[in-house]
N, C-alpha and C positions, 0 to 999 in steps of 0.2 A: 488692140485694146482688149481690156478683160470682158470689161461691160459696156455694150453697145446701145447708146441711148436712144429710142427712136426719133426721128424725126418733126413729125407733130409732135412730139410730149407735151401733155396736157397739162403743164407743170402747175398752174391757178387751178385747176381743178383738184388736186391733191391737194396742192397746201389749205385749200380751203377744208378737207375731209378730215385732215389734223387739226387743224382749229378748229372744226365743227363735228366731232364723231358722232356717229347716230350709235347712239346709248341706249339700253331699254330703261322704264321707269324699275326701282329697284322693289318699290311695294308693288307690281305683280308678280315677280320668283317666288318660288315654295322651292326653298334649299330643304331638303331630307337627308341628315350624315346616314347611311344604312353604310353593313359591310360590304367591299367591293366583291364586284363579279368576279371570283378565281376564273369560270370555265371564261370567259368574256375576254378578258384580262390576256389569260396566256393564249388564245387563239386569235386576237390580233396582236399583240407584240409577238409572240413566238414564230405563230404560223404566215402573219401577214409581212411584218415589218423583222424579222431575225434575230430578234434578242436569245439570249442565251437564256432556255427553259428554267435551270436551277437558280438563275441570278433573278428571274422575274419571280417563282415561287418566295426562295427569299423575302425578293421588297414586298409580298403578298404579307407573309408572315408578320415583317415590320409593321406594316400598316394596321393590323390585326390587333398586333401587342398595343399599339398607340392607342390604337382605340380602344381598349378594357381599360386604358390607364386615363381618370378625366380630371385631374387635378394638373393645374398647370403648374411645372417647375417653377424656384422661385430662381431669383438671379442671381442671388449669392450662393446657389450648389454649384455655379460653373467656378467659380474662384473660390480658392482657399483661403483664409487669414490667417495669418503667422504672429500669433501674439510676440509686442517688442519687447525685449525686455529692459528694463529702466537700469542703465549704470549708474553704480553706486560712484561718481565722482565726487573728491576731495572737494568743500569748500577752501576756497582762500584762505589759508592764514589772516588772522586777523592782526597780526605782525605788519605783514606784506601790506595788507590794506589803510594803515595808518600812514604806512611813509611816504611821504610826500613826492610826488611824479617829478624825477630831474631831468632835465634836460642833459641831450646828450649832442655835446656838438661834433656834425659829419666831417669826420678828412678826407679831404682828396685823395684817391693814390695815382702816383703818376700814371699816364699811359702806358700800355704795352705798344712796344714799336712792331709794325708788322713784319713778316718774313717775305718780301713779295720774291724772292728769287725760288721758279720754281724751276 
C-alpha cells in the first residue's frame, strides 16, 4: 500500500476538527496590503526552498505592477463583443401570403428491396 493508516486512527477526532475548525475571531486581524519583502522573498524561496531566482524576481515584479494598478478590471475587458449585423432579408411577397395553404397529399414510394447477398 501507498498510504499506511495507522492503527488507532483517531478517525472521531478529526472529523470533529472539520466540523468544528478553531477559527480566529476576524475583527481582531489588522491586515496591512504593504509591498512585499524582495530580500525575504527570494531568500526563502530561492535559498531555502530552490526556486528559480529570475522566475521569483519576476513574480516580485508582478506583484508590484498589481499593486500601483487599484482600479479593479471590469468583466467585460476579458470578452470582446462582436457587433451582429442584421440581415437585410426579403419580406414575403405579399402574393405568396394571400394564397391560400393547399394541402398536399403524401405518396407512397414502393420499397427498396434489400441486397442481402454479400
Amino acid at each position: 500500500k501507498k498510504y499506511i493508516v495507522p492503527d488507532p486512527f483517531p478517525y472521531q477526532e478529526i472529523r470533529d476538527w472539520f466540523k468544528n475548525p478553531v477559527v480566529m475571531d476576524p475583527s481582531s486581524i489588522d491586515l496591512k496590503w504593504v509591498d512585499p519583502d524582495e530580500k525575504g522573498l527570494i531568500d526563502f524561496l530561492v535559498q531555502e526552498k530552490g526556486f528559480n531566482e529570475d522566475r521569483v524576481k519576476k513574480g516580485i515584479a508582478k506583484i508590484k505592477k498589481s499593486r500601483s494598478t487599484t482600479v479593479q478590471g471590469r468583466l467585460t475587458s476579458f470578452f470582446t463583443v462582436i457587433p451582429t449585423e442584421k440581415k437585410n432579408t426579403p419580406k414575403k411577397s405579399i402574393a405568396k401570403a394571400k394564397t391560400p395553404n393547399k394541402k398536399v397529399k403524401s405518396v407512397s414510394q414502393p420499397e427498396k428491396k434489400k441486397n442481402n447477398s454479400r
